[in-house]
N, C-alpha and C positions, 0 to 999 in steps of 0.2 A: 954770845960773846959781846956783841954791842951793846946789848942793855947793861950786861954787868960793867961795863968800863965807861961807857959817856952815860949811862942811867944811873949812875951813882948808885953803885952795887945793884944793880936790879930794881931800884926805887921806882924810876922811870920807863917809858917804853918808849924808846929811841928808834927800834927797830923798825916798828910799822912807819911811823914817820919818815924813812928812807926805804921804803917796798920791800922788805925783807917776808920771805911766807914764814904764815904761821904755824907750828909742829904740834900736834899736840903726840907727844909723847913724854914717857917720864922717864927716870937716870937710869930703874931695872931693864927696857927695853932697851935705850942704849948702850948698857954693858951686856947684852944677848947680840946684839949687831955687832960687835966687835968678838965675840969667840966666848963670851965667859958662861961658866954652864950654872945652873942653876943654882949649884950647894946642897946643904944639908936644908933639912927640913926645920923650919922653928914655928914655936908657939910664943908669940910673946904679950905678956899682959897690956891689955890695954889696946893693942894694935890685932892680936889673931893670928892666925896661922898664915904664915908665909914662907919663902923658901929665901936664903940670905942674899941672894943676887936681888930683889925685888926688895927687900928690907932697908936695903942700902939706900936704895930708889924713893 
């Protein structure tokens, strides 16, 4: 949230500069932490099989 707002959309890392830890997660495992279940199954060109909650991601 602070990089995207004083990092100028994300350009910058603000965050480490004020001692914020660093996540390394991505957007599908954060919508799995909140309740959302996995979806249907997809195949999509270019990117592979994945399932829609991690496609998102």
């Amino acid at each position: 949230m602070v990089n995207s707002t004083a990092g100028i959309g994300g350009l910058l890392d603000v965050a480490t500069g004020l001692g914020l830890p660093v996540h390394d997660a991505d957007f599908g495992q954060t919508l799995y932490v909140y309740g959302l279940g996995p979806g249907p199954f997809l195949v999509l060109p270019l990117f592979g099989p994945s399932t829609m909650r991690d496609a998102t991601g």
